[in-house]
C-alpha positions in Angstrom: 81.3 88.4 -62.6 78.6 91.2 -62.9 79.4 92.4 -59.4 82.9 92.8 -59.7 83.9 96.4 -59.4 86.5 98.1 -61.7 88.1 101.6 -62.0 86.5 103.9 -64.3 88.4 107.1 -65.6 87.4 109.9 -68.1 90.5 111.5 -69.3 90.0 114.9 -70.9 93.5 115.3 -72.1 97.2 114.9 -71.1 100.4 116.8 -70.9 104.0 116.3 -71.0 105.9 118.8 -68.3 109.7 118.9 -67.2 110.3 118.3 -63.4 110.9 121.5 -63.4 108.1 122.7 -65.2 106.1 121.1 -62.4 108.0 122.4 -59.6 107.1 126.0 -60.7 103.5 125.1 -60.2 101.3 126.6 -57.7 98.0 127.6 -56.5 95.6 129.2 -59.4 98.5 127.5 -62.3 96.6 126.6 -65.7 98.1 123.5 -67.7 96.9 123.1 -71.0 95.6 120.4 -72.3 96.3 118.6 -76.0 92.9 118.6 -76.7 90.2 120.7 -77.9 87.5 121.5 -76.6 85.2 120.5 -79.1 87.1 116.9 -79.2 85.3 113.9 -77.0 86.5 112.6 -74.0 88.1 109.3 -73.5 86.5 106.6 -70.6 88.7 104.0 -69.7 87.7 101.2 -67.8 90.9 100.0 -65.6 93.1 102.0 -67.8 91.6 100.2 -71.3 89.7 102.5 -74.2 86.1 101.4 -73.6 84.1 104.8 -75.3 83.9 108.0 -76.2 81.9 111.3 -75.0 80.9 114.6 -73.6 81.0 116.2 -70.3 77.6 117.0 -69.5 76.4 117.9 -65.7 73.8 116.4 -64.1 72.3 117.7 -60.7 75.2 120.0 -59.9 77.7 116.7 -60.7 79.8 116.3 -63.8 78.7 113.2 -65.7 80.2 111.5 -69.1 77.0 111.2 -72.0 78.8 108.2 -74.2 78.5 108.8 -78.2 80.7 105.6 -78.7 81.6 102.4 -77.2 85.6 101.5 -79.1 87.0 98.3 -79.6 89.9 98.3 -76.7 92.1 95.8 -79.2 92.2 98.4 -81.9 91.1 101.8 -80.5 88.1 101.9 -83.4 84.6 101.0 -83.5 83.0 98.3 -81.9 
């Protein structure tokens, strides 16, 4: 089981756009987001709340520093 590979995802916010809200976009577009910048990120582990974070970089890469693993059946605190 330890060497079974899964999908991870940090999701840094979402948006809800009209077809053709999304048909106007274009090269150099910004969407913004619903979340702050100060807020933490969201990693999901094959689409499930597993923790919490920041966007840190690490060697010229973006990388996710976790503050705090949730509890996927209720969203909170493990």
């Amino acid at each position: 089981m330890l060497d079974v590979s899964v999908s991870v995802t940090a999701e840094i916010g979402r948006v809800t756009l009209s077809i053709g809200d999304i048909l106007k976009l274009g090269n150099g577009s910004v969407i913004g987001l619903d979340r702050a910048v100060s807020e933490p990120i969201d990693l999901l582990v094959q689409g499930v709340p597993f923790a919490r974070g920041e966007v840190v970089v690490v060697d010229d890469r973006f990388a996710i520093r976790i503050h705090e693993i949730v509890d996927p059946k209720f969203g909170g605190k493990k």
